[in-house]
FIPA-205876 format. One record per residue (C-alpha): residue number from 1; residue in three letters; chain; x, z, y. Coordinates in steps of 0.1 Angstrom, whole numbers. Last residue first. Layout:
// residues N
<node num="NUM" residu="ALA" chaine="A" xx="X" zz="Z" yy="Y"/>
...
***
This chain:
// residues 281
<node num="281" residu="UNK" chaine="A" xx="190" zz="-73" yy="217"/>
<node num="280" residu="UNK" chaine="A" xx="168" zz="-95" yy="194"/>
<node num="279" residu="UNK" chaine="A" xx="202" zz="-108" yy="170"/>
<node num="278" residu="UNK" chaine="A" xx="203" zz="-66" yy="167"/>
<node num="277" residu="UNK" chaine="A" xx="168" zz="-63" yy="157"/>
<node num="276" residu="UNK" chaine="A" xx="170" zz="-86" yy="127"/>
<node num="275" residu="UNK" chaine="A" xx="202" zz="-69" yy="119"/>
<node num="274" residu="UNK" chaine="A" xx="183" zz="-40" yy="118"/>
<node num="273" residu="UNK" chaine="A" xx="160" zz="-53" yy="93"/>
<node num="272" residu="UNK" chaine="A" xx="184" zz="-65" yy="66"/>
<node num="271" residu="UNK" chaine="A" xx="201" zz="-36" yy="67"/>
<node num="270" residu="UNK" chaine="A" xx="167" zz="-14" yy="63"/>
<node num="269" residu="UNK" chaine="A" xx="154" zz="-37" yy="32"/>
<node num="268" residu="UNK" chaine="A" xx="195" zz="-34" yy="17"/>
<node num="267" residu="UNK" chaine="A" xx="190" zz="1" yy="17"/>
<node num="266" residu="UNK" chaine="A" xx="155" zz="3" yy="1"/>
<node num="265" residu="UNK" chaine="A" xx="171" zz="-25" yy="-25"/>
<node num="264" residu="UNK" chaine="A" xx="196" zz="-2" yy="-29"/>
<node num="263" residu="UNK" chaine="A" xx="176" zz="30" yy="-39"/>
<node num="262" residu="UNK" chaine="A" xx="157" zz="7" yy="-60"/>
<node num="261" residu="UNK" chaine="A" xx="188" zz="-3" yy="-80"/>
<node num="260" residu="UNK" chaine="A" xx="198" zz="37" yy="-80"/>
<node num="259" residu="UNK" chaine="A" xx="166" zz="43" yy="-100"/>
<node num="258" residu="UNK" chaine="A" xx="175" zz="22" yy="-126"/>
<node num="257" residu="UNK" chaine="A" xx="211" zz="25" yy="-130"/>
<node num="256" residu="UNK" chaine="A" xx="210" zz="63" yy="-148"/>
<node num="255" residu="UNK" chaine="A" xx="174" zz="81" yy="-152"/>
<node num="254" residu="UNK" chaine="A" xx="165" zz="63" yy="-188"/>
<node num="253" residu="UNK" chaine="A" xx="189" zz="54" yy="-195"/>
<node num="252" residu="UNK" chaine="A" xx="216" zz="80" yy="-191"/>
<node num="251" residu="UNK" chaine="A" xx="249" zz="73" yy="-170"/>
<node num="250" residu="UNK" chaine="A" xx="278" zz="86" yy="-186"/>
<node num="249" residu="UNK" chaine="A" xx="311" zz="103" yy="-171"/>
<node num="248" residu="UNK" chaine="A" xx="343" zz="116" yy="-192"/>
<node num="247" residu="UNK" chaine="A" xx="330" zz="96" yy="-223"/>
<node num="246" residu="UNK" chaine="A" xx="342" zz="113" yy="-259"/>
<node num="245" residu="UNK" chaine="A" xx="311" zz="132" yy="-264"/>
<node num="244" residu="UNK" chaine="A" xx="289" zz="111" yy="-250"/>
<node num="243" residu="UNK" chaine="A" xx="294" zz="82" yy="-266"/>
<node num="242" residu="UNK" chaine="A" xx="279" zz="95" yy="-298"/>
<node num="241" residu="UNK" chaine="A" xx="246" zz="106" yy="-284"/>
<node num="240" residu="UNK" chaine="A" xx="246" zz="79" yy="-261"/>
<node num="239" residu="UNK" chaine="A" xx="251" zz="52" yy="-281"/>
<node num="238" residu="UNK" chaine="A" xx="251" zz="22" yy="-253"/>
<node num="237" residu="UNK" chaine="A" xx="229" zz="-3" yy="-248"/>
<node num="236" residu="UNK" chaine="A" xx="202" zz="16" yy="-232"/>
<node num="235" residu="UNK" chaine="A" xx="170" zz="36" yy="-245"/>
<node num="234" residu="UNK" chaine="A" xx="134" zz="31" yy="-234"/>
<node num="233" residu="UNK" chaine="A" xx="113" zz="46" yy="-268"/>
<node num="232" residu="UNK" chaine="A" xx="82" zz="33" yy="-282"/>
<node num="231" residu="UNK" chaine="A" xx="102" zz="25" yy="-309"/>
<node num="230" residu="UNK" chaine="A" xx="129" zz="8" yy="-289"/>
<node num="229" residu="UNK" chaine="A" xx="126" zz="-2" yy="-258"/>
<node num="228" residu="UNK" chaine="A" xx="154" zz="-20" yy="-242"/>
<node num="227" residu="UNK" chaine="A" xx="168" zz="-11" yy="-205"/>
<node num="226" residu="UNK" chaine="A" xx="210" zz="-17" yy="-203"/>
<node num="225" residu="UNK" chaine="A" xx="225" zz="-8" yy="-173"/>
<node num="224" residu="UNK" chaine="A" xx="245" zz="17" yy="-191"/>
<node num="223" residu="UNK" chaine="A" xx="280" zz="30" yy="-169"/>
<node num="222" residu="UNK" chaine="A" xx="306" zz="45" yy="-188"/>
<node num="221" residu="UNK" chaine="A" xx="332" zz="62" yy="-172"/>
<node num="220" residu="UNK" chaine="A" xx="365" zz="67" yy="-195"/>
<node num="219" residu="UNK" chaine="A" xx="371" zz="100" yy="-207"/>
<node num="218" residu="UNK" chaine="A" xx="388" zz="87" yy="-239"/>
<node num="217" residu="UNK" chaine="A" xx="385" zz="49" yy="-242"/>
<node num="216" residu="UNK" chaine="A" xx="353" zz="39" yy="-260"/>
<node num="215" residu="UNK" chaine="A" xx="344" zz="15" yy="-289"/>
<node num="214" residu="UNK" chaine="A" xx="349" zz="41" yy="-314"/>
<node num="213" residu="UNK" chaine="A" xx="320" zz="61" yy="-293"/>
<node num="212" residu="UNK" chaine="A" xx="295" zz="34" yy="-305"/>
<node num="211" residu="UNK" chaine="A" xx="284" zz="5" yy="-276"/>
<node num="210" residu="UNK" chaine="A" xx="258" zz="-20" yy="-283"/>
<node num="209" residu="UNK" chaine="A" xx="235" zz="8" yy="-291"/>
<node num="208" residu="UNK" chaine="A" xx="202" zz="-13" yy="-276"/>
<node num="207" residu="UNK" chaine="A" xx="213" zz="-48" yy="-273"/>
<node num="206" residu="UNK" chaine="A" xx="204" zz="-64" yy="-236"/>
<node num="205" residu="UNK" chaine="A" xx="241" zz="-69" yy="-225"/>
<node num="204" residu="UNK" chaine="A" xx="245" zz="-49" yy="-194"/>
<node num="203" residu="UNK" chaine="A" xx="273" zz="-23" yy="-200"/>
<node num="202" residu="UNK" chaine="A" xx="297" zz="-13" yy="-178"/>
<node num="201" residu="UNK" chaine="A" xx="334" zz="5" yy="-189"/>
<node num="200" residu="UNK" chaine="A" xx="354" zz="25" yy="-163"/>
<node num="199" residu="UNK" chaine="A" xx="393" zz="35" yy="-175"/>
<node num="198" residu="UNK" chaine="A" xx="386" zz="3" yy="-202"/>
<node num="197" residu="UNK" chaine="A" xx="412" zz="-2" yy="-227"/>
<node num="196" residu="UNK" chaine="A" xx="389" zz="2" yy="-259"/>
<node num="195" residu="UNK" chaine="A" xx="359" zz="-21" yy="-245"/>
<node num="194" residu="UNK" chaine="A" xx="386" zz="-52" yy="-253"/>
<node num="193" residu="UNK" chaine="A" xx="396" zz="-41" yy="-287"/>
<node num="192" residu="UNK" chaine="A" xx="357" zz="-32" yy="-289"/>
<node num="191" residu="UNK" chaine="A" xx="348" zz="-64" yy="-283"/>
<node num="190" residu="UNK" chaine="A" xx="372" zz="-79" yy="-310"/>
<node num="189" residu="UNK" chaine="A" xx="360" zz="-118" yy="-305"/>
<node num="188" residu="UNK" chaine="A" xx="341" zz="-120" yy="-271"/>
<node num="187" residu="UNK" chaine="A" xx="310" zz="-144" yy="-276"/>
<node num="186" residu="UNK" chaine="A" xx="283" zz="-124" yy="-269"/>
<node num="185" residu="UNK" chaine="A" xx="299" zz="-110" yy="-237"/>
<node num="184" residu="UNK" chaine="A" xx="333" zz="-97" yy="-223"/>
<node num="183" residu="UNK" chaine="A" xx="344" zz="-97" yy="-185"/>
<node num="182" residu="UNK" chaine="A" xx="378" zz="-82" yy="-186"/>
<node num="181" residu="UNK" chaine="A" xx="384" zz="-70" yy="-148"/>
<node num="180" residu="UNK" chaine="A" xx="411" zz="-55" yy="-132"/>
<node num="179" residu="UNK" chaine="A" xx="403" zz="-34" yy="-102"/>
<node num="178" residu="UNK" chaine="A" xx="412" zz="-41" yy="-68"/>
<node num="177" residu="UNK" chaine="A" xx="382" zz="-34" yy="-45"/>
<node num="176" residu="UNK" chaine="A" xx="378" zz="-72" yy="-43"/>
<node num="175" residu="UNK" chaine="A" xx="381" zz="-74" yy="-85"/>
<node num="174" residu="UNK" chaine="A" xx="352" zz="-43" yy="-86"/>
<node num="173" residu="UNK" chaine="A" xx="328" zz="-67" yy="-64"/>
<node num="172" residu="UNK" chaine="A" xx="335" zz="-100" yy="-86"/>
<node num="171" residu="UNK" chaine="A" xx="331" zz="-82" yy="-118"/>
<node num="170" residu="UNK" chaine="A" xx="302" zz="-65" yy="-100"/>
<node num="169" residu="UNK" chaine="A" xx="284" zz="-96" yy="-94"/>
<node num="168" residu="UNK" chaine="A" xx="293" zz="-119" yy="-122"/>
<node num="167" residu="UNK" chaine="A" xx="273" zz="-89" yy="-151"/>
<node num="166" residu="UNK" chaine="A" xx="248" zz="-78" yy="-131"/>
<node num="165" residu="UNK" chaine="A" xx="221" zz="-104" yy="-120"/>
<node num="164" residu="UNK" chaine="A" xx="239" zz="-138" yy="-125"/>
<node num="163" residu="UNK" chaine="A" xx="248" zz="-121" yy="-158"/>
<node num="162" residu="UNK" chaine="A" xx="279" zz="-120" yy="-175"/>
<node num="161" residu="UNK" chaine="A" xx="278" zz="-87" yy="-198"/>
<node num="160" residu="UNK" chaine="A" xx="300" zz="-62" yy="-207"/>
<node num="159" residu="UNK" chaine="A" xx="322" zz="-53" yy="-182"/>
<node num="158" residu="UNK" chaine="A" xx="358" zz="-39" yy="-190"/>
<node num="157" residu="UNK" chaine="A" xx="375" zz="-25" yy="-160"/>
<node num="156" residu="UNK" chaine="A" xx="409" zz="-11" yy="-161"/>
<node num="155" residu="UNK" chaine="A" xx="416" zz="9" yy="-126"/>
<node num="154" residu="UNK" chaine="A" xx="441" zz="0" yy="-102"/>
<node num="153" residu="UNK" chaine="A" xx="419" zz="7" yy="-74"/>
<node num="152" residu="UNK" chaine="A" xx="384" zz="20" yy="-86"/>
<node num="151" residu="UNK" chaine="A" xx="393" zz="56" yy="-74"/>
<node num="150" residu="UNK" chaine="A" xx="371" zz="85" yy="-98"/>
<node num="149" residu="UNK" chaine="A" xx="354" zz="109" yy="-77"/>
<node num="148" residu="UNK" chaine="A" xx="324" zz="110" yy="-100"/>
<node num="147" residu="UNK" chaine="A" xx="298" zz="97" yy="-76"/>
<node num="146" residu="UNK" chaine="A" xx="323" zz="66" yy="-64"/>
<node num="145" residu="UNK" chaine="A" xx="314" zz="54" yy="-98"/>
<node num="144" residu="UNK" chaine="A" xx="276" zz="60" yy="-94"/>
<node num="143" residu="UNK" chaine="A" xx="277" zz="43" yy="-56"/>
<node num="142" residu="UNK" chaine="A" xx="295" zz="14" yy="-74"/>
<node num="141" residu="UNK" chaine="A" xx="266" zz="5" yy="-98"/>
<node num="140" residu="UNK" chaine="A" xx="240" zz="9" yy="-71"/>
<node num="139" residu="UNK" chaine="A" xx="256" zz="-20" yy="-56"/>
<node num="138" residu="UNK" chaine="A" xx="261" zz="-36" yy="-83"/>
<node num="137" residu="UNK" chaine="A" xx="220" zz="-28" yy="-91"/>
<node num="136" residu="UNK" chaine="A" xx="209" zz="-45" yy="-55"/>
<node num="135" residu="UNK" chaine="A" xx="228" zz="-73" yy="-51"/>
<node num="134" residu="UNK" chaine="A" xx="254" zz="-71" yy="-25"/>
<node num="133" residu="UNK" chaine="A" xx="237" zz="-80" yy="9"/>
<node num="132" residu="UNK" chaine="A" xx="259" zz="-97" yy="38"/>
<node num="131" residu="UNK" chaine="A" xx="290" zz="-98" yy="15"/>
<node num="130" residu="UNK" chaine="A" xx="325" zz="-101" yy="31"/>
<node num="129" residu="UNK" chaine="A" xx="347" zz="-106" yy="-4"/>
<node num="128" residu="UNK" chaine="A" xx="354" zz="-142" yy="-9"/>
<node num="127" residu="UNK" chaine="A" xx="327" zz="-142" yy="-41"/>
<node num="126" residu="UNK" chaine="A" xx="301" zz="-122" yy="-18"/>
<node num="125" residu="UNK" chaine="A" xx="297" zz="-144" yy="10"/>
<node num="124" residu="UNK" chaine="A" xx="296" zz="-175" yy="-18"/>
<node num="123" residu="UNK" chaine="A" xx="266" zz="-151" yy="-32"/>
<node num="122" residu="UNK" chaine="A" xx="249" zz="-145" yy="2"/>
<node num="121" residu="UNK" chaine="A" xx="253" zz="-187" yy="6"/>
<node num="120" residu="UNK" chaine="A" xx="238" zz="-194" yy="-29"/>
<node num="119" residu="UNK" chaine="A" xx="205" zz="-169" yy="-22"/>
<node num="118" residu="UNK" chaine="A" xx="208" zz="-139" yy="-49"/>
<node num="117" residu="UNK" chaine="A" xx="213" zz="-110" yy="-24"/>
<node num="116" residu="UNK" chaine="A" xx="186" zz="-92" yy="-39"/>
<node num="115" residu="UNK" chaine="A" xx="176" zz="-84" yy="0"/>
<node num="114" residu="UNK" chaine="A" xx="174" zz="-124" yy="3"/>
<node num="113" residu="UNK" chaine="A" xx="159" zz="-120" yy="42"/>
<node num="112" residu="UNK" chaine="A" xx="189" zz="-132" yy="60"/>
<node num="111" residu="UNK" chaine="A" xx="196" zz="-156" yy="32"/>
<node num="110" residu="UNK" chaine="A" xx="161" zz="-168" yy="38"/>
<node num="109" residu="UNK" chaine="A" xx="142" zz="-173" yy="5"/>
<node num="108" residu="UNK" chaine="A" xx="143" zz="-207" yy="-7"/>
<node num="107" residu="UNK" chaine="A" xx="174" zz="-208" yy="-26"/>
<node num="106" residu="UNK" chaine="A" xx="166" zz="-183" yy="-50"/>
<node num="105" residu="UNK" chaine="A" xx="129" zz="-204" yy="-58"/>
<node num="104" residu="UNK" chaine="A" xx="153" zz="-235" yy="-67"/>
<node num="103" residu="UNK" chaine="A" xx="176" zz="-216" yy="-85"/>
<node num="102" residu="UNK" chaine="A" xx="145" zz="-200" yy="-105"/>
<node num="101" residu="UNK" chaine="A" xx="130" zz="-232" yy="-113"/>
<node num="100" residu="UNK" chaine="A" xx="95" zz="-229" yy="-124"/>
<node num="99" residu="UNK" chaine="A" xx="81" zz="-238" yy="-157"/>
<node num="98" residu="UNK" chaine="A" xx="95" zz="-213" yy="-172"/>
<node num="97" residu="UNK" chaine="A" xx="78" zz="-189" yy="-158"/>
<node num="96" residu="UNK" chaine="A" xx="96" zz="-164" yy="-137"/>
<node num="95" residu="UNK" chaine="A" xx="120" zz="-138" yy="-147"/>
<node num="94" residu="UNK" chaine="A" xx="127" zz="-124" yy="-124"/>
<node num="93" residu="UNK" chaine="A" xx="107" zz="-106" yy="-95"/>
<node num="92" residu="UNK" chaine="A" xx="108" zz="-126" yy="-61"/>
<node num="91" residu="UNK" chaine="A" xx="122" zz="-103" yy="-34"/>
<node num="90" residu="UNK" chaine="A" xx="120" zz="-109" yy="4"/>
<node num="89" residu="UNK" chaine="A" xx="129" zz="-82" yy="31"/>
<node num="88" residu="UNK" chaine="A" xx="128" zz="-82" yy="71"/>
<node num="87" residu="UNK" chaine="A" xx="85" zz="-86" yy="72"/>
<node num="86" residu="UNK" chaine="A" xx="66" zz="-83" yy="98"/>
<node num="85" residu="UNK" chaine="A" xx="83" zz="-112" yy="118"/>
<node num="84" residu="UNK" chaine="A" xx="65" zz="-135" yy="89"/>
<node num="83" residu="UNK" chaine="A" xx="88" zz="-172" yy="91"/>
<node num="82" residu="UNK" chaine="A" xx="104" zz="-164" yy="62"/>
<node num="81" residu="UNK" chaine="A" xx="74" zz="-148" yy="43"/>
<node num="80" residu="UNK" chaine="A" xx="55" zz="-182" yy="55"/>
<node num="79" residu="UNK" chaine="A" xx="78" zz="-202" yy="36"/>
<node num="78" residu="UNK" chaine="A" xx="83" zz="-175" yy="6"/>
<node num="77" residu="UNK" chaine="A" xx="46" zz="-182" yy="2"/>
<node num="76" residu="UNK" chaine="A" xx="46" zz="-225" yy="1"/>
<node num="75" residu="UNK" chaine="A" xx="78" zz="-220" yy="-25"/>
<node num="74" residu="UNK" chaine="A" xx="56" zz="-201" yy="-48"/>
<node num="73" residu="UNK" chaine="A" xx="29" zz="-229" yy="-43"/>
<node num="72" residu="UNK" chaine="A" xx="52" zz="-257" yy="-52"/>
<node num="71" residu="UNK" chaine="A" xx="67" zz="-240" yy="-79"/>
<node num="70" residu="UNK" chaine="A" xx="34" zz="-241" yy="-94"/>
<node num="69" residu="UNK" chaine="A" xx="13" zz="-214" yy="-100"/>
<node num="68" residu="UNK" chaine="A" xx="0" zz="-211" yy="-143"/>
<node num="67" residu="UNK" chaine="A" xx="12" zz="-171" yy="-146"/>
<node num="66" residu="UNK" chaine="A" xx="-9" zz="-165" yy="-115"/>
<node num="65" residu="UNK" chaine="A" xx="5" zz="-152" yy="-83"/>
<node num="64" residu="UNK" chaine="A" xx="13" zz="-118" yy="-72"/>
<node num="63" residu="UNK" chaine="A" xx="21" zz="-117" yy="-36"/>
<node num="62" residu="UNK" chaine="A" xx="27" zz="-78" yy="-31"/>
<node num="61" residu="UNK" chaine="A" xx="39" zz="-68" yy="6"/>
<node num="60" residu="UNK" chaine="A" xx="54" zz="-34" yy="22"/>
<node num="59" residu="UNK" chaine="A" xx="51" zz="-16" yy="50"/>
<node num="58" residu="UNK" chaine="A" xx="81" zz="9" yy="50"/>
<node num="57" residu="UNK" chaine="A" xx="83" zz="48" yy="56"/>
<node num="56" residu="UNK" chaine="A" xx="104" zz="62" yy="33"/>
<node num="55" residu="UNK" chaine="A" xx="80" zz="72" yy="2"/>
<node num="54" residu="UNK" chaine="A" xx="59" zz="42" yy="5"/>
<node num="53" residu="UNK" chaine="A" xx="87" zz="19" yy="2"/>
<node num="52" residu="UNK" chaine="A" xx="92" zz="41" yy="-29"/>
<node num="51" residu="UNK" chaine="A" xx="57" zz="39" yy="-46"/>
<node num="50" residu="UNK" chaine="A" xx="55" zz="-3" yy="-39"/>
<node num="49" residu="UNK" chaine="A" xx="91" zz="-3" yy="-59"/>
<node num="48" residu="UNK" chaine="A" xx="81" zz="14" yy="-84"/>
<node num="47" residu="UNK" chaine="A" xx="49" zz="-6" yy="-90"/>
<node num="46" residu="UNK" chaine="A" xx="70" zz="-40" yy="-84"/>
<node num="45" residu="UNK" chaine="A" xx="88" zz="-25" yy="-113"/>
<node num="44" residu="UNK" chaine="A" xx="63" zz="-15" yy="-136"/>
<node num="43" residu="UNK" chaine="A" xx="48" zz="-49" yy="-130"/>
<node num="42" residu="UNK" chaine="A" xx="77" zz="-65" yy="-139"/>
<node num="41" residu="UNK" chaine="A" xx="80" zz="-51" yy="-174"/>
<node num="40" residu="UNK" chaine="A" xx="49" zz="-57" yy="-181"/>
<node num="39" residu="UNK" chaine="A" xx="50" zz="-96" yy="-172"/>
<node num="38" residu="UNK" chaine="A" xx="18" zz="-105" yy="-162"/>
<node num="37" residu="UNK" chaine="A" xx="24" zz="-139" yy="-141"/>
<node num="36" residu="UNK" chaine="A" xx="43" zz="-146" yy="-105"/>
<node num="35" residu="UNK" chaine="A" xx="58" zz="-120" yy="-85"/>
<node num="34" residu="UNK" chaine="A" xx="67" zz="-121" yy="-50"/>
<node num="33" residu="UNK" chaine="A" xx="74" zz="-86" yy="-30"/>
<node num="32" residu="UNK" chaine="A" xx="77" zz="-81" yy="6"/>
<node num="31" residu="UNK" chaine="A" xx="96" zz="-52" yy="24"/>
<node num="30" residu="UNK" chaine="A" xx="87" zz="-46" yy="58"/>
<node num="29" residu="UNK" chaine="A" xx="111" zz="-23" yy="79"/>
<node num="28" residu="UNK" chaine="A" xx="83" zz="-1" yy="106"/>
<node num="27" residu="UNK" chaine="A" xx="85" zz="-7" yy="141"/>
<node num="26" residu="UNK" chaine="A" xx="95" zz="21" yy="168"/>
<node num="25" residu="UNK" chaine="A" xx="119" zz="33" yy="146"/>
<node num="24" residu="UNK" chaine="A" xx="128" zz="75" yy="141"/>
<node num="23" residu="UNK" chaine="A" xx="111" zz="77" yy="110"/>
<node num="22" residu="UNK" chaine="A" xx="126" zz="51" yy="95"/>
<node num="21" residu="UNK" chaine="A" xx="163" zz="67" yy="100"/>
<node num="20" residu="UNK" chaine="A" xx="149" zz="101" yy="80"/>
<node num="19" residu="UNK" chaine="A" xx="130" zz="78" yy="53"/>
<node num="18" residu="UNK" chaine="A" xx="165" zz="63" yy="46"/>
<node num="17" residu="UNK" chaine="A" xx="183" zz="94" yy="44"/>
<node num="16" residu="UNK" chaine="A" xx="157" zz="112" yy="22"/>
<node num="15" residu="UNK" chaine="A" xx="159" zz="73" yy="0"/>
<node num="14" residu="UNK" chaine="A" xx="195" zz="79" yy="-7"/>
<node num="13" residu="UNK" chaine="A" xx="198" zz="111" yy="-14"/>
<node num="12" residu="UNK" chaine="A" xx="165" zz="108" yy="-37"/>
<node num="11" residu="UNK" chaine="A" xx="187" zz="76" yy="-58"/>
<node num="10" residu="UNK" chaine="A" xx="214" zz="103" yy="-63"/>
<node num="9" residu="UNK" chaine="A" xx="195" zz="126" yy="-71"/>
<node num="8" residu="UNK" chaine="A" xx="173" zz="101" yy="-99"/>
<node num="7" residu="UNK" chaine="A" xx="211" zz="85" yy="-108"/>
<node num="6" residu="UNK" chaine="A" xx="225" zz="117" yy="-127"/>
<node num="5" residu="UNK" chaine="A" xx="260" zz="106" yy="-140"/>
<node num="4" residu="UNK" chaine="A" xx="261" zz="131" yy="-170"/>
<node num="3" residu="UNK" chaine="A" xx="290" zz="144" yy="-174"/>
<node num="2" residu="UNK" chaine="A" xx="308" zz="137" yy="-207"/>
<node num="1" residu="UNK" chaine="A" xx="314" zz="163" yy="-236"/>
***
């Protein structure tokens, strides 16, 4: 039977030591928010993620625009979010309308401000292995590992997924810790051959129960960044039930990845700001 990887306490560590360094500031981190349309799925998020800036202390933005903005008129508010000393953070929830270029909109937002570390120049940083933000759920990702005391180095990694989001960031984080890394994703022939030889296995493919316990190695750590409802029901891409008896460490879904990602993107929020400070002093 696997331990469960709890991300909620993990995630509350994280945000009682945040809310502790706040506290003691003269001027509060400011944490901005850009989302354009209805999504649902997005506007639980940004609701999340309003509740926890709250929690630790931060003033924080919404700029919801409507599903029909241009690209011009998202671009004219992550001008004046750049040039806003209030604010230290900028994060434009994905996905945007399709009528907007999300590359474009990425490289917009100041890379001393892009707290999802998605800007090309925070991503090159990232590739050569001296990142100024790692995106937020890779980070949270490797906190969760760390959590269960197992060393990365030397460690088979199969990742399931290839993502600008997930997938291409942690494969490139875990390969700078010195890990080797299978990337696998819809077109991988034998996934489970590959998933088999995995020490630590992530999953962020988007297909609830991707993953069956035959598919596992033996006490390997299995991370589930997958979110899918199902039924009325959030469940990840792995087969939890089944997985976790052969798994050594599991993350559930919900309570696993999620919470940690908006633990990091707290973290990321106070890093950005007290660089801002530093370049004052």
């Amino acid at each position: 039977m696997a331990n469960i990887i709890d991300g909620k306490a993990l995630a509350e560590q994280i945000r009682n030591s945040i809310k502790q360094k706040v506290a003691k500031l003269k001027k509060k981190p400011g944490l901005a928010v850009v989302m354009v349309g209805e999504h649902p799925a997005s506007k639980v998020y940004v609701n999340f993620k309003a509740k926890a800036c709250e929690e630790v202390g931060f003033h924080s933005e919404e700029h919801k625009l409507p599903e029909d903005a241009t690209e011009a008129r998202v671009l004219q508010v992550i001008d004046q979010l750049n040039r806003d000393t209030n604010i230290h953070g900028i994060l434009v929830q994905l996905p945007l309308p399709k009528h907007i270029n999300e590359k474009n909109i990425q490289a917009a937002v100041s890379p001393s401000k892009d707290v999802d570390g998605f800007h090309p120049y925070n991503e090159g940083r990232l590739l050569i292995g001296d990142p100024t933000f790692i995106p937020c759920t890779p980070k949270g990702i490797i906190k969760l590992i760390n959590s269960t005391g197992m060393q990365i180095l030397g460690k088979n990694v199969a990742i399931v997924g290839k993502s600008n989001i997930v997938g291409k960031p942690i494969s490139i984080l875990l390969l700078n810790m010195g890990a080797t890394i299978t990337v696998c994703h819809r077109e991988t022939k034998d996934l489970g051959g590959m998933t088999r030889q995995a020490d630590i296995l992530i999953v962020a493919a988007g297909k609830p129960g991707l993953i069956s316990a035959e598919m596992v190695k033996e006490h390997a750590i299995v991370i589930d960044v997958g979110v899918n409802r199902v039924n009325d029901k959030v469940v990840g891409d792995v087969d939890f039930e089944t997985v976790k008896e052969k798994a050594g460490f599991i993350t559930p879904v919900p309570g696993g990845v999620g919470p940690m990602t908006i633990a990091c993107l707290l973290e990321n929020t106070l890093e950005a700001y007290e660089r801002m400070e530093e370049r004052k002093s």
